[in-house]
C-alpha positions as semicolon CSV with decimal commas, in nm:
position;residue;x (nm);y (nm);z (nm)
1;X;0,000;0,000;0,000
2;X;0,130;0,318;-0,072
3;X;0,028;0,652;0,138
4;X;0,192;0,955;0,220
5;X;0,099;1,231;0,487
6;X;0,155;1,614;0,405
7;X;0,034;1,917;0,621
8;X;0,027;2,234;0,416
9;X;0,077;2,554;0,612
10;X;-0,146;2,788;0,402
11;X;-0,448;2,557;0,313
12;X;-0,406;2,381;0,660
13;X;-0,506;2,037;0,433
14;X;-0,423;1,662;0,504
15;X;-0,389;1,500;0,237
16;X;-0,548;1,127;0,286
17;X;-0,399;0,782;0,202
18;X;-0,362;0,664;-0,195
19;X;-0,389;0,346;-0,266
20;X;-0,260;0,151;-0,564
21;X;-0,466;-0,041;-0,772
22;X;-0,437;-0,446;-0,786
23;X;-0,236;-0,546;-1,109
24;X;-0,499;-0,785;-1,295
25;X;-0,331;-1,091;-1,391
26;X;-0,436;-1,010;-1,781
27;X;-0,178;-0,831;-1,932
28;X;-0,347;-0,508;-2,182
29;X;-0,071;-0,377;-2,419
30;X;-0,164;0,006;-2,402
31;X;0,043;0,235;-2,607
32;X;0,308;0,428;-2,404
33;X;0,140;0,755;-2,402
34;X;-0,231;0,629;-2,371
35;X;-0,091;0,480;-2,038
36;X;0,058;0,746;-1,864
37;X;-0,262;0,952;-1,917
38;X;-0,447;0,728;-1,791
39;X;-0,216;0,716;-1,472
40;X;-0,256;1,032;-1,459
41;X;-0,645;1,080;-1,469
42;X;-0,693;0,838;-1,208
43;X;-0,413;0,959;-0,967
44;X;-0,619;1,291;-0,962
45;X;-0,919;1,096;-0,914
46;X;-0,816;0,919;-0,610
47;X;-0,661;1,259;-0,425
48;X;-0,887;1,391;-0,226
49;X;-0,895;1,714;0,075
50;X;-1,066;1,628;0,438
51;X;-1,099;1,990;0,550
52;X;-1,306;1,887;0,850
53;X;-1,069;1,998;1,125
54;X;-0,848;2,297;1,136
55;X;-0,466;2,224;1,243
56;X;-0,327;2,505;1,485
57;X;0,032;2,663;1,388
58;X;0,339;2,640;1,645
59;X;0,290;2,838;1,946
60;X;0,431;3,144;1,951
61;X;0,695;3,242;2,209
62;X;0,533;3,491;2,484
63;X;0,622;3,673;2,787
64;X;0,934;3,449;2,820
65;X;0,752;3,131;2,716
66;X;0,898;2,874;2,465
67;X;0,738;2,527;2,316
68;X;1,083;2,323;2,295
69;X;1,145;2,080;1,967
70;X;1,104;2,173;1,598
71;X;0,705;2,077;1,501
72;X;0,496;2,321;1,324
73;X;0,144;2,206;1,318
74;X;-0,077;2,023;1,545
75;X;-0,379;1,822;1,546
76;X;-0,711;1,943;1,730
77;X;-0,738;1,779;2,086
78;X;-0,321;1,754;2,066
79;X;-0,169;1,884;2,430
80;X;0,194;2,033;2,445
81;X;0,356;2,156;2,722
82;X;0,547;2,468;2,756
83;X;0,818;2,556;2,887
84;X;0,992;2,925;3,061
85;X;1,305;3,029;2,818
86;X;1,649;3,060;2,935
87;X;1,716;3,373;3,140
88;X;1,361;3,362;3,265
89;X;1,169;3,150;3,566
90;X;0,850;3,019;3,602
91;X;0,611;3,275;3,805
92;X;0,295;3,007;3,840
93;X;0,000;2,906;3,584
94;X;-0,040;2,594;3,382
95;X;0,228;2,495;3,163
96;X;0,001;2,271;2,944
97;X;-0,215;2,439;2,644
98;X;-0,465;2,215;2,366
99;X;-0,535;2,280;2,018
100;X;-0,900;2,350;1,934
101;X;-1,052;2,264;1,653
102;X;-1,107;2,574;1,517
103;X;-0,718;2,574;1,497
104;X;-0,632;2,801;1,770
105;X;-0,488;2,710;2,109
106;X;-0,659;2,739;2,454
107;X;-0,542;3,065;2,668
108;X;-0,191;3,002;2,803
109;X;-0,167;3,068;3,204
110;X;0,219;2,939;3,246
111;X;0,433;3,288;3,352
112;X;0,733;3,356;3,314
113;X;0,955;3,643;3,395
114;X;1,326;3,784;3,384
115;X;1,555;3,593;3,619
116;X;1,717;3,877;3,883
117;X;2,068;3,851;3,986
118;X;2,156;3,961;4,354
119;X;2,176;4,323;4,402
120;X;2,537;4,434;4,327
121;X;2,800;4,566;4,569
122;X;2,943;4,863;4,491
123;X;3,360;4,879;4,478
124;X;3,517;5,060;4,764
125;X;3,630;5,395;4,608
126;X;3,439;5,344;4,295
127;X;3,107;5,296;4,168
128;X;2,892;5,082;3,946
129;X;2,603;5,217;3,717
130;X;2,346;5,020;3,576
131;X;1,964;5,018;3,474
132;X;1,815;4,690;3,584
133;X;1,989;4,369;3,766
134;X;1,762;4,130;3,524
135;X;1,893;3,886;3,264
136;X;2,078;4,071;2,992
137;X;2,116;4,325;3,244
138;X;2,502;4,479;3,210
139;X;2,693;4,696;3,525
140;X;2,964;4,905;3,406
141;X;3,238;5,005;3,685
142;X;3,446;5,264;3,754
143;X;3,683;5,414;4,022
144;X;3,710;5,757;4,166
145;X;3,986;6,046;4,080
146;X;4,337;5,871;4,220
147;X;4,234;5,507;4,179
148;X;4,274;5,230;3,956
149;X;4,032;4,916;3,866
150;X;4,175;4,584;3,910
151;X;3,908;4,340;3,707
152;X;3,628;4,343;3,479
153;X;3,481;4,711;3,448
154;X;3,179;4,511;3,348
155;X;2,962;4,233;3,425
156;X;2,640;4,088;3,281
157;X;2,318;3,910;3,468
158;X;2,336;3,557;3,334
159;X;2,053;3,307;3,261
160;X;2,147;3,159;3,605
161;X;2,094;3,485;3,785
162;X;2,429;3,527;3,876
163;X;2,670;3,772;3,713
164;X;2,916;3,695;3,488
165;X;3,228;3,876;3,659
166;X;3,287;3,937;4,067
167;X;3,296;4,267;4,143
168;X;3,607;4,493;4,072
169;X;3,842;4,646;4,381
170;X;3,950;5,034;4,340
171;X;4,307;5,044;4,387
172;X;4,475;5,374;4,502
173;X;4,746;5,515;4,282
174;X;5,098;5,535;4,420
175;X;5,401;5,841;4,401
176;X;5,723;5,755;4,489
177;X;5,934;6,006;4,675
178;X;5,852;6,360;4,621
179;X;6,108;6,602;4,433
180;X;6,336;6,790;4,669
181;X;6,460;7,085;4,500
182;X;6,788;7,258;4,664
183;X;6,751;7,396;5,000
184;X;6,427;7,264;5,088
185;X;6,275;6,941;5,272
186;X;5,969;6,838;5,297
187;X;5,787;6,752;5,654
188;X;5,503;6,415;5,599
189;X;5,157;6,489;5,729
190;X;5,235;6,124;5,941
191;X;5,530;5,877;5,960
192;X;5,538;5,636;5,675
193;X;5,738;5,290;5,615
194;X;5,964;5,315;5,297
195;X;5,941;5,557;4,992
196;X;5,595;5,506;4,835
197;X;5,307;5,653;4,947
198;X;4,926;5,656;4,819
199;X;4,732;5,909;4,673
200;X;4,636;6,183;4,840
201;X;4,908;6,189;5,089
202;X;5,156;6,469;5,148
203;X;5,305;6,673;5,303
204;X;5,429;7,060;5,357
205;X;5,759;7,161;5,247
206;X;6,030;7,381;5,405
207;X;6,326;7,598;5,360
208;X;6,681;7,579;5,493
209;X;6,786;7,901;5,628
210;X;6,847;8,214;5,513
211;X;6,631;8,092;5,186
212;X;6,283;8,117;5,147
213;X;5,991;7,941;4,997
214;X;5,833;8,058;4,666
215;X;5,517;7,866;4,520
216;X;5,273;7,588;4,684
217;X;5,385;7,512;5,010
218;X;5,206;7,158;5,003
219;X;5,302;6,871;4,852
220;X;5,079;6,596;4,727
221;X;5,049;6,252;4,550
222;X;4,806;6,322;4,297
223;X;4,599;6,069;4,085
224;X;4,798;6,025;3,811
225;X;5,069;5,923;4,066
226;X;5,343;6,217;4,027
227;X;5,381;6,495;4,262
228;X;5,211;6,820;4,278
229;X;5,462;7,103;4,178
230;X;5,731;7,170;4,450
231;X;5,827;7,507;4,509
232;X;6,125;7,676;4,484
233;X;6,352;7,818;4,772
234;X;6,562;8,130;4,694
235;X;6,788;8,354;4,909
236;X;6,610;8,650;5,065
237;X;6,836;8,934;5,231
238;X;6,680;9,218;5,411
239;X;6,853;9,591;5,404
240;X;7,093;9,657;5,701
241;X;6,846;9,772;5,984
242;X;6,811;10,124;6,009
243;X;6,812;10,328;6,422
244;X;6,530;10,466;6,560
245;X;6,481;10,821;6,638
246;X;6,550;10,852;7,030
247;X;6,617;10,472;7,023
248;X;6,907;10,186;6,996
249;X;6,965;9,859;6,809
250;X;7,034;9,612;7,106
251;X;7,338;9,448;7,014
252;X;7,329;9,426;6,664
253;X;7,579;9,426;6,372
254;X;7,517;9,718;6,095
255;X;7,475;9,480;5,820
256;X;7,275;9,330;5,587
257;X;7,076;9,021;5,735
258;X;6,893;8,710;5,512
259;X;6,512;8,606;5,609
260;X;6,426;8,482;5,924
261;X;6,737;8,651;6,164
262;X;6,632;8,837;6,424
263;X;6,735;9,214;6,533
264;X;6,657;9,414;6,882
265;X;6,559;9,737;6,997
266;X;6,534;9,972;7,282
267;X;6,451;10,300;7,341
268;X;6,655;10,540;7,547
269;X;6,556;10,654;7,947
270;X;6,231;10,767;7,977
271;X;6,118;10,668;7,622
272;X;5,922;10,386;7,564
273;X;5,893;10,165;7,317
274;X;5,579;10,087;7,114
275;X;5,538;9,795;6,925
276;X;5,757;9,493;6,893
277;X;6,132;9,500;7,022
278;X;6,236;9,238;6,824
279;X;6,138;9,259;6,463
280;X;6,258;8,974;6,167
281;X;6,369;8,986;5,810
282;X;6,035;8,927;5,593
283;X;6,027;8,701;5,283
284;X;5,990;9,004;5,085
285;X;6,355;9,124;5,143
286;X;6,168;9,396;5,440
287;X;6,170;9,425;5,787
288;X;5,885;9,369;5,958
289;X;5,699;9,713;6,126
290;X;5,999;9,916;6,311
291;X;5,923;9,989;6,677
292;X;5,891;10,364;6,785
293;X;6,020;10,501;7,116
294;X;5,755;10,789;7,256
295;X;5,799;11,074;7,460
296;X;5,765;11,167;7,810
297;X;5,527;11,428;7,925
298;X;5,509;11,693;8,192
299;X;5,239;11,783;8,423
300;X;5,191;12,146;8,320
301;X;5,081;12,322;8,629
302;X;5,268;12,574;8,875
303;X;5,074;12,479;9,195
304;X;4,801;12,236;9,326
305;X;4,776;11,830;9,431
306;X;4,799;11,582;9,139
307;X;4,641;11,180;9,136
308;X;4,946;10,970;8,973
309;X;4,936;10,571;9,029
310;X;4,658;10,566;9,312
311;X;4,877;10,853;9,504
312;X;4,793;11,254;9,590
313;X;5,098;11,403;9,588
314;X;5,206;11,795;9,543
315;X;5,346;11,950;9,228
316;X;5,622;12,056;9,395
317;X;5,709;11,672;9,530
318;X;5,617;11,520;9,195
319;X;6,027;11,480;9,088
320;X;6,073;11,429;8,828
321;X;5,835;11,561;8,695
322;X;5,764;11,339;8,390
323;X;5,494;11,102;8,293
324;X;5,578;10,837;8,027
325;X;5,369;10,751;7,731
326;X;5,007;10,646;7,757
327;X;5,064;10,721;8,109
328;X;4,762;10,882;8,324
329;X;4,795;11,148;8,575
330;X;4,444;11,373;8,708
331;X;4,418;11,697;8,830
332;X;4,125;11,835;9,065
333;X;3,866;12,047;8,964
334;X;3,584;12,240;9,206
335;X;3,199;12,243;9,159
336;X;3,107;12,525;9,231
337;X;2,756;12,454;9,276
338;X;2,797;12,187;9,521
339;X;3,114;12,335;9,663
340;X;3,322;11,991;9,608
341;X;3,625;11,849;9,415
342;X;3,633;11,573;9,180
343;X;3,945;11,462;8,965
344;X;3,995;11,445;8,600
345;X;4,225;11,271;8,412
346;X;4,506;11,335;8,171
347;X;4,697;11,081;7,948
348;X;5,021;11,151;7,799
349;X;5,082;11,054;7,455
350;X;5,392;11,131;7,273
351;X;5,557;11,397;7,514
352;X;5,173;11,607;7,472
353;X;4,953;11,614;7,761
354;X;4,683;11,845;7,818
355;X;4,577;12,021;8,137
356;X;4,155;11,986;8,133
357;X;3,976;12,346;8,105
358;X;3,803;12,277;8,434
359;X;4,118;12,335;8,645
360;X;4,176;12,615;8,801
361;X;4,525;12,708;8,967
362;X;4,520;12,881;9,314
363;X;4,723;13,179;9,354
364;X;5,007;13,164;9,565
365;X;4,892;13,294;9,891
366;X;4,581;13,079;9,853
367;X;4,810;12,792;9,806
368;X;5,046;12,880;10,052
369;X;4,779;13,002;10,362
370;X;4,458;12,819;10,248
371;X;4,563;12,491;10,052
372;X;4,308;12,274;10,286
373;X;4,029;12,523;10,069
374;X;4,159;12,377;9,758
375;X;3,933;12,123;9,539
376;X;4,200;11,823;9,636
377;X;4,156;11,899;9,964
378;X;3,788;11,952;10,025
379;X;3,473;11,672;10,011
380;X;3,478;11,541;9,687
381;X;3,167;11,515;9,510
């Protein structure tokens, strides 16, 4: 018997069994063409379409859903079971779906959905960006300014829902020693072991005497592991210090002197000295601000009783009479109205010191026969 089986995928046909005729045991001597037509004819006879039932097509992959195995049409009442695709895991639902015979397929329940791979860790000193930690998913890694990646600066979320690299480390970058350029050194923030250091350490650098520093005074390992820019150290002199009216250079030598020394000064008797006695050579070739010495002052009255330090004491016993600078000395005045003295006071500045308005000097006999009547001496107000 002879048949044969064919499923057409646009006129969804089967094509039914064809049977060979039974050779009669007569032989018929038919001419050679006559005979093949007449094959023919009958073989078209004999073919016939059952278009009953409606085959349904291959399902379709959806939402992550796969029928495995290479089949493309199925018989009405036929069952398959599906199956979740690789990268993606079964959520619940049925995985098992039946051709109708209208040739469509029953609703499909089976879920599936992207497999997730663990939340990443983020390098020390670096950082990973990505979108989504699904299946396909890709993290790209990086460091921070001064460090360098040792691994993959990538991974990718694998069907297992693990990732297809560990996660990277963020390795600082390293300086060896730091240039010393002449005449200077350099002082580390903290003691270190050996000659290499990481990034971001440093340090501040120094002259040697009498030079002096010009440009950054910091020094640091910077991220593409050289050395920030040291500075430079050149030789500073000052001017040879110059003497101070009514004042001395304490012993000093009349020359010139390089940044950093030192020179002193006083101011003669009775003088004194306003701002610093011992002033330094600046960076800028300058001294720093010269001292100056200031005068003495006189209390400028003939005859009456003076306040000076917490004491009353006479003109006439006040020896010598001299007040030094920013010094304060009061005189007494009277009210009248109440018929009692008060003092008021008088600074010296600079060898000038004025005698308030309010005072009034006694004549001599009045200060010689009737000083208990003067404002010093009476109730104060």
């Amino acid at each position: 018997m002879f048949e044969q089986n064919i499923y057409t995928q646009l006129g969804k046909v089967r094509v039914v069994q064809i049977s060979k005729p039974k050779r009669s045991q007569k032989k018929i001597r038919m001419r050679p063409g006559f005979r093949w037509s007449l094959l023919l004819t009958c073989h078209a006879c004999l073919l016939t379409a059952v278009t009953t039932d409606n085959v349904c097509p291959r399902p379709p992959e959806e939402e992550g859903s796969e029928l495995s195995g290479g089949q493309l049409f199925f018989e009405p009442g036929e069952e398959v079971t599906l199956s979740c695709k690789q990268g993606y895991s079964s959520q619940g639902g049925s995985r098992k779906i039946i051709c109708k015979k209208d040739g469509e397929w029953t609703e499909r329940s089976l879920k599936c959905s992207l497999k997730r791979c663990p939340v990443p860790e983020l390098p020390q000193d670096g950082k990973a960006d990505f979108n989504q930690i699904v299946y396909r998913g890709v993290i790209t890694y990086s460091c921070n300014d001064g460090y360098v990646l040792v691994g993959a600066n990538s991974s990718e979320c694998l069907h297992t829902g693990q990732w297809s690299e560990p996660t990277p480390q963020c390795k600082p970058v390293t300086c060896g020693p730091p240039p010393l350029p002449p005449y200077t050194k350099i002082v580390y923030d903290r003691p270190i072991t050996g000659d290499i250091v990481q990034f971001g350490f440093g340090g501040t650098y120094e002259c040697l005497p009498p030079m002096v520093l010009f440009g950054n005074r910091r020094g640091t390992c910077t991220a593409d592991g050289s050395w920030s820019k040291a500075p430079e150290c050149k030789l500073v002199m000052c001017p040879v210090p110059r003497v101070i009216e009514n004042g001395f250079l304490s012993f000093t030598e009349l020359r010139e002197y390089g940044y950093g020394e030192k020179v002193k000064y006083g101011c003669h008797p009775t003088y004194h000295l306003e701002g610093p006695a011992q002033v330094d050579c600046k960076e800028t070739g300058k001294w720093a601000t010269l001292p100056v010495c200031r005068a003495p002052c006189t209390v400028d009255i003939q005859r009456g009783r003076i306040l000076y330090k917490g004491s009353k004491k006479w003109i006439e016993n006040f020896t010598p009479n001299q007040v030094l600078h920013l010094e304060e000395v009061a005189v007494y005045c009277l009210n009248k109205q109440a018929n009692c003295g008060y003092p008021v006071s008088m600074q010296c500045n600079d060898g000038h010191m004025t005698t308030p308005s309010c005072y009034e000097e006694p004549d001599a006999a009045t200060y010689k026969m009737k000083a208990d009547s003067l404002p010093s001496e009476i109730k104060q107000c």
